[in-house]
C-alpha positions as CSV (number, residue, x, y, z in Angstrom):
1,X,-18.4,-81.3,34.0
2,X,-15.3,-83.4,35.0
3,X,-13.0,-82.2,37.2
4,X,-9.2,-83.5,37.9
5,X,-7.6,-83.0,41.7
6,X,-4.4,-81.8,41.6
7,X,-2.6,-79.8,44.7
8,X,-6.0,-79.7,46.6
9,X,-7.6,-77.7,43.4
10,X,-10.6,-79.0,41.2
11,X,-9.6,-78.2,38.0
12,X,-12.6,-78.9,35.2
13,X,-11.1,-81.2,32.1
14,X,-12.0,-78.9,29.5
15,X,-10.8,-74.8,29.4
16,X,-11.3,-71.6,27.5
17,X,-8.8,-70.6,25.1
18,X,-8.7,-66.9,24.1
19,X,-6.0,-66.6,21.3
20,X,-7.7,-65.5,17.9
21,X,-9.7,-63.2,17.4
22,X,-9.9,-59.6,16.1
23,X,-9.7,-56.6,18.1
24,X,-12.6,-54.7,18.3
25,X,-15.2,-54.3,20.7
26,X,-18.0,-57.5,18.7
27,X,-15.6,-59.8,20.0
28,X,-14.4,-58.9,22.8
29,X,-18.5,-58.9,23.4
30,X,-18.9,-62.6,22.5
31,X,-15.6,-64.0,24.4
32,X,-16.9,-62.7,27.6
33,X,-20.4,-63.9,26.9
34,X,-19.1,-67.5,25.8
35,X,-16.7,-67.2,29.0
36,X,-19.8,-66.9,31.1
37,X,-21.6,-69.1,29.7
38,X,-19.0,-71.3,30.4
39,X,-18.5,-70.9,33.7
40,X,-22.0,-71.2,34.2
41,X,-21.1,-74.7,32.8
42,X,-18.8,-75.9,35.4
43,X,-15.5,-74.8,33.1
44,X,-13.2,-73.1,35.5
45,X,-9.9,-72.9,33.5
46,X,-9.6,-70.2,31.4
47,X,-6.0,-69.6,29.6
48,X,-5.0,-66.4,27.8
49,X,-1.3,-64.8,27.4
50,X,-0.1,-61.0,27.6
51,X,0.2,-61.2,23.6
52,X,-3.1,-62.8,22.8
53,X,-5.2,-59.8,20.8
54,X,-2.5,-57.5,22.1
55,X,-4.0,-57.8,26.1
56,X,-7.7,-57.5,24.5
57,X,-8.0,-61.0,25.6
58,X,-6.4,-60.8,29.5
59,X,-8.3,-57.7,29.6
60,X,-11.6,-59.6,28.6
61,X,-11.1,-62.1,31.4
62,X,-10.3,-59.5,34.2
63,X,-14.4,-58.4,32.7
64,X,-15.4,-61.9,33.3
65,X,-13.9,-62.2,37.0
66,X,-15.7,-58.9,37.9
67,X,-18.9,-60.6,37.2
68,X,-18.8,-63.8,38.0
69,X,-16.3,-63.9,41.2
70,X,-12.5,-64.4,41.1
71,X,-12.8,-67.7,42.9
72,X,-15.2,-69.1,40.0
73,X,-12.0,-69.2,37.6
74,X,-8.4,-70.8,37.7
75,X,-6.6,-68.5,35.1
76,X,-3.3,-68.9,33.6
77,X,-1.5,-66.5,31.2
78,X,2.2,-66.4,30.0
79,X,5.1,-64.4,29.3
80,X,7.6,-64.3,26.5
81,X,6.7,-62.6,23.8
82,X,7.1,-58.9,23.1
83,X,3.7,-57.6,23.3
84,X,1.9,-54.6,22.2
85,X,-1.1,-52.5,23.8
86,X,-3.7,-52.9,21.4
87,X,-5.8,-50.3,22.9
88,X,-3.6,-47.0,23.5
89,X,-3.5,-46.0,19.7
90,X,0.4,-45.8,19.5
91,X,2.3,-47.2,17.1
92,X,4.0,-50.5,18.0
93,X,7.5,-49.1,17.2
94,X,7.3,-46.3,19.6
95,X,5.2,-48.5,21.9
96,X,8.5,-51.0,21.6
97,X,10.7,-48.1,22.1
98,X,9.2,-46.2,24.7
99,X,8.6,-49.4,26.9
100,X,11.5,-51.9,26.4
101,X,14.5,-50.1,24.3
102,X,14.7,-47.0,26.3
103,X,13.9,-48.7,29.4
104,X,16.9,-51.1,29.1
105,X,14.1,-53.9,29.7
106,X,15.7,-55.6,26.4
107,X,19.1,-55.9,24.7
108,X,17.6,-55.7,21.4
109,X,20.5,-58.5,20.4
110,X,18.7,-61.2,22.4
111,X,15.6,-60.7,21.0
112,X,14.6,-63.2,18.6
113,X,13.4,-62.5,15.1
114,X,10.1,-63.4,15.8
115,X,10.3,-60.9,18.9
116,X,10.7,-63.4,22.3
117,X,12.9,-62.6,25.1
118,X,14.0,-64.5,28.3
119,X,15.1,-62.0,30.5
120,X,14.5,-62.2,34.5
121,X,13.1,-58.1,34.0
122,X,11.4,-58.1,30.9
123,X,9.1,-61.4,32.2
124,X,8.8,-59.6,35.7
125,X,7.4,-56.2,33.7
126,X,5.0,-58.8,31.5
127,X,3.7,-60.1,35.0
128,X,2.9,-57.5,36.6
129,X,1.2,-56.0,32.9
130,X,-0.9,-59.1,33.1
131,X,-2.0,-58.5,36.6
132,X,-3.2,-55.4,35.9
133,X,-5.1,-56.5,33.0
134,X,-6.0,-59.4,34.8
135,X,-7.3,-56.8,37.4
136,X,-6.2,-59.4,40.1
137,X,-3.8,-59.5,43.1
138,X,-2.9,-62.7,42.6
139,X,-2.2,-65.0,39.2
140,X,-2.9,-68.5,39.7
141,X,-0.8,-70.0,36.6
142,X,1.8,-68.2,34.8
143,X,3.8,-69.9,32.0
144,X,6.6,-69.1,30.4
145,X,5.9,-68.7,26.5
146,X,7.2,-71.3,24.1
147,X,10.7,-70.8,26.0
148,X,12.3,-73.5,23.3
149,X,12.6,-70.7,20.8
150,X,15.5,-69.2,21.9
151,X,17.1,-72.5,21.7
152,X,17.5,-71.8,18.1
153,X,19.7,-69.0,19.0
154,X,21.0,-69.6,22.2
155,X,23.5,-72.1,23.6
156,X,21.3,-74.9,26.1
157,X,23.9,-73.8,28.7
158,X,23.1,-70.2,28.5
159,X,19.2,-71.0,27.9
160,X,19.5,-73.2,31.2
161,X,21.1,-70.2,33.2
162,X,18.3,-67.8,32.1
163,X,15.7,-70.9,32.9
164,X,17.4,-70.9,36.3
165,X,16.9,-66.8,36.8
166,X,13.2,-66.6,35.4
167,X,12.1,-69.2,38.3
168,X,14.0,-67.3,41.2
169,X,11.5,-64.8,39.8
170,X,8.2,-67.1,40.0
171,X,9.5,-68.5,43.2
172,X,10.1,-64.8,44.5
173,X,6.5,-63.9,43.1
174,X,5.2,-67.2,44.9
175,X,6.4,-66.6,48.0
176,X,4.8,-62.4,47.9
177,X,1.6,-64.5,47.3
178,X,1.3,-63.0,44.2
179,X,1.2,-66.3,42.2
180,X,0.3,-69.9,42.8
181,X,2.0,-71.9,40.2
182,X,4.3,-71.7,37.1
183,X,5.5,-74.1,34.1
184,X,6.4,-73.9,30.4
185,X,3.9,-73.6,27.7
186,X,5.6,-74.9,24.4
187,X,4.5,-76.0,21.0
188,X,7.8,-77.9,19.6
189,X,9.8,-78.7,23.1
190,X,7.9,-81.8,24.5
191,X,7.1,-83.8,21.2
192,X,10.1,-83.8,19.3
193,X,13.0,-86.0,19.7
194,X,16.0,-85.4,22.1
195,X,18.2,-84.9,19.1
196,X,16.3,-82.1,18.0
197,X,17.9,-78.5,18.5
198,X,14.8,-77.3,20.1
199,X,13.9,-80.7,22.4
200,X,13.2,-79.9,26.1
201,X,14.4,-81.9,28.3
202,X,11.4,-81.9,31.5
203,X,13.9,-84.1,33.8
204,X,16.9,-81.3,33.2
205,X,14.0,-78.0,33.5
206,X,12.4,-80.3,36.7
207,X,15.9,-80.1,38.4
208,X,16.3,-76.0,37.9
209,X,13.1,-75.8,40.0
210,X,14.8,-78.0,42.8
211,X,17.7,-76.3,42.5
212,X,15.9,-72.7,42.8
213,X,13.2,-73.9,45.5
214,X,13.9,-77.8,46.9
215,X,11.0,-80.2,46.6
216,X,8.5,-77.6,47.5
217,X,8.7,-76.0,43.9
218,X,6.1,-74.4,41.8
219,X,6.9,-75.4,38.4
220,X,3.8,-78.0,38.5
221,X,2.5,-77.4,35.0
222,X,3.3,-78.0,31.4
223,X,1.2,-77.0,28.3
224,X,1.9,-78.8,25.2
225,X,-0.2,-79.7,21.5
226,X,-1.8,-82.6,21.6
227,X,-4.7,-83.8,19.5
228,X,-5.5,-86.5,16.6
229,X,-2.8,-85.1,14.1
230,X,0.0,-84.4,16.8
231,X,-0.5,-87.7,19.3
232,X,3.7,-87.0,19.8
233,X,2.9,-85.7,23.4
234,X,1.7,-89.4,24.2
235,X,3.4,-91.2,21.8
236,X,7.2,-90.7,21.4
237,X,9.0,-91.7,24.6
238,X,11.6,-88.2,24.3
239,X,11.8,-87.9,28.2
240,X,14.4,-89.9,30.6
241,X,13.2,-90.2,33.9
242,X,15.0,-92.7,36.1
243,X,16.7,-94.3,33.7
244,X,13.2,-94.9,32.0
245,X,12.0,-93.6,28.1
246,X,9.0,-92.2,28.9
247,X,6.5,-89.4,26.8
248,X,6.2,-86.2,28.0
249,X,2.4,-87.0,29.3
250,X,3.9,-90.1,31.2
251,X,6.8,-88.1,32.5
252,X,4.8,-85.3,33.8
253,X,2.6,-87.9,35.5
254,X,5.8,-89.5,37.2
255,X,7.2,-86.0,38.3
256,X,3.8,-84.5,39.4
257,X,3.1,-82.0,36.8
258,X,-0.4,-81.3,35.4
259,X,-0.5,-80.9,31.8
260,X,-2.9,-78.7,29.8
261,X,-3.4,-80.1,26.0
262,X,-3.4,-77.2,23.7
263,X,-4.5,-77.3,19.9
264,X,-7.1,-80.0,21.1
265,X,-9.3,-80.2,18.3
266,X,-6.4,-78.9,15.5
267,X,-7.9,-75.9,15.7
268,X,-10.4,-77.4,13.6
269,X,-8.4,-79.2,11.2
270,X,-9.6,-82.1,12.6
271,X,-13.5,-81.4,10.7
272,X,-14.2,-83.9,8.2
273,X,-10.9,-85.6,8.2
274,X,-11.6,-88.4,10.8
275,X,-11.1,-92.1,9.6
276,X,-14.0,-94.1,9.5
277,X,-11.9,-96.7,11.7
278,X,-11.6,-93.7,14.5
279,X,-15.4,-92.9,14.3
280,X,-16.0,-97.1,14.8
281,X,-13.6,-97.4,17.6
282,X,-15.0,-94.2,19.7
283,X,-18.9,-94.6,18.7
284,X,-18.6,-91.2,17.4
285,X,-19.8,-89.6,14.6
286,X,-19.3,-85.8,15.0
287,X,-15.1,-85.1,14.1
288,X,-15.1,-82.6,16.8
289,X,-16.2,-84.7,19.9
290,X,-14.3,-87.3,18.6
291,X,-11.4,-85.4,18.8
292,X,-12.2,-84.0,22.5
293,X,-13.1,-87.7,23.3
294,X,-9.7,-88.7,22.1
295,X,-7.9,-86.1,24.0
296,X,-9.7,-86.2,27.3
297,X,-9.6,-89.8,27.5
298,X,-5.7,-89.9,27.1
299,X,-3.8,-91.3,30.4
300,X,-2.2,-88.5,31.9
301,X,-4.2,-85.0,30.4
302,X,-5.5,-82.8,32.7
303,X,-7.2,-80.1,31.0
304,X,-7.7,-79.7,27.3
305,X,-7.7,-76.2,26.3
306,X,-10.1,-75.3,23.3
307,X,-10.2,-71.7,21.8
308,X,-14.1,-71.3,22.2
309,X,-15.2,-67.0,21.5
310,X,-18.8,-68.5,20.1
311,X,-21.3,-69.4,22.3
312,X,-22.7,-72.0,19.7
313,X,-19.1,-74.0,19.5
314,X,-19.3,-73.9,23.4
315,X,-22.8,-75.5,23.4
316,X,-21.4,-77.8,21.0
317,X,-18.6,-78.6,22.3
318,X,-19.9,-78.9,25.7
319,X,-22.0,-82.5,24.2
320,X,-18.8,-84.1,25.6
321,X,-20.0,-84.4,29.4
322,X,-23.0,-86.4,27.9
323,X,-20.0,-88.8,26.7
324,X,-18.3,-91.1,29.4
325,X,-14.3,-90.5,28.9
326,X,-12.5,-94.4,27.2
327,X,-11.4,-96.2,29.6
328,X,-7.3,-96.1,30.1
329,X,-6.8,-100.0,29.0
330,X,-9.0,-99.7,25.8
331,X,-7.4,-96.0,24.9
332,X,-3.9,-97.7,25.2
333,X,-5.4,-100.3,22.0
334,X,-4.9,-97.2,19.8
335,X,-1.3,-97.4,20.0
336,X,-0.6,-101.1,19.7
């Protein structure tokens, strides 16, 4: 396994993603098999969110950190979504109710249809919830869920301000030692144009952090789509940094950010739909490695993030440390 430095931590260049999945007991038995399996592998990011299975799937990992060791496994999760508690047998209207209406956690009239909220308590309750899953004292990456939503509904002036009071939280939760790092985990922001109503701007989010914390901030991550069908993360230059057009990848590599690739392999989309031309350039014939290859190999990725719950697709997807990652000069031949 390859591993990338970043803030004096190893992190491995591939990572466990835990969002499908149904939610009985068979699969929460084979994501915590495939999780240490591979771990026992040399993968030591693992990402889940509060919503994912309805906390099966934080729940899962806090099972994994009890058996292999907590320091084996750098885990992020996010916050943003309403969730539900999959496993107390209420009804998700009462669950809603009980936890966030009558608690005055959310003004139902900034919730968005498809049920996210941005509110400095509701993301502190979702925190904590995840540490308790989590079973942990301490989270080492928390992002904020697909924040770009609320653009759609919101003004970017009063998005901005509720940016601003969500990392006076992180910082806060930081400085209790009850969290190492904190970013944005998006699937429209980053790779869409600036015009665009729900376009991100990383220079304008970067600033928020400096103005909450000074240089010292913890907003050091970003987790974006990127794969063979949605290159946008690498290729559109949406980000003005010094003056400069950059991509998002490129920008978060000027500002210090680590990026996590999400989607990596189109969650499978990519199988049997590589051109022949891609397979000749690469020297690959299997679609799926190709499309790892292609990802990992890309200036400026950290980690890609692949939804493994099998342990076959691990095995299989694991055949990429046999592969030595393109170089950066012939990867950049792709896009000329």
């Amino acid at each position: 396994m390859r591993y990338k430095s970043f803030n004096g931590i190893n992190l491995s260049e591939m990572g466990v993603g835990t969002y499908l999945g149904e939610l009985d007991e068979e699969t929460d038995a084979r994501y915590l098999e495939t999780l240490k399996e591979a771990v026992s592998s040399g993968i030591n990011v693992v990402d889940t969110a509060i919503n994912y299975r309805y906390m099966k799937s934080e729940r899962v990992i806090g099972r994994l950190l009890e058996e292999v060791g907590r320091e084996k496994v750098f885990v992020s999760t996010k916050g943003g979504y309403i969730p539900f508690d999959a496993e107390l047998g209420d009804d998700p209207k009462d669950y809603f109710e009980n936890n966030f209406i009558k608690t005055g956690l959310i003004n139902p009239d900034e919730m968005t249809p498809q049920g996210h909220y941005l509110g400095k308590e509701f993301i502190e309750w979702c925190f904590r919830k995840s540490m308790e899953n989590l079973g942990v004292d301490k989270i080492d990456l928390y992002f904020i869920h697909n924040p770009e939503e609320q653009l759609l509904f919101i003004s970017k002036e009063n998005f901005y301000s509720k940016i601003k009071s969500v990392f006076e939280l992180l910082e806060n939760l930081v400085s209790e030692e009850k969290l190492g790092f904190y970013g944005f985990a998006t699937w429209h922001g980053f790779r869409i144009s600036r015009g665009a109503r729900q376009f991100l701007d990383l220079r304008e989010v970067y600033q928020i952090a400096e103005e909450v914390a000074g240089e010292n901030h913890h907003f050091r991550f970003i987790q974006l789509p990127y794969n063979l069908g949605m290159p946008e993360a690498f290729s559109l230059k949406n980000q003005l940094i010094d003056g400069e057009s950059l991509s998002t990848i490129e920008a978060c590599n000027k500002l210090g950010i680590y990026v996590y690739t999400s989607a990596s392999i189109y969650q499978g989309q990519v199988i049997g739909r590589v051109p022949g031309k891609m397979k000749e350039f690469f020297g690959i014939e299997d679609d799926v490695i190709l499309a790892l290859q292609f990802v990992r190999s890309t200036p400026g990725v950290g980690t890609a993030l692949i939804g493994m719950s099998r342990v076959p697709h691990l095995r299989h997807n694991l055949k990429l440390q046999n592969i030595e990652p393109v170089s950066p000069e012939r990867f950049l031949t792709l896009f000329k």
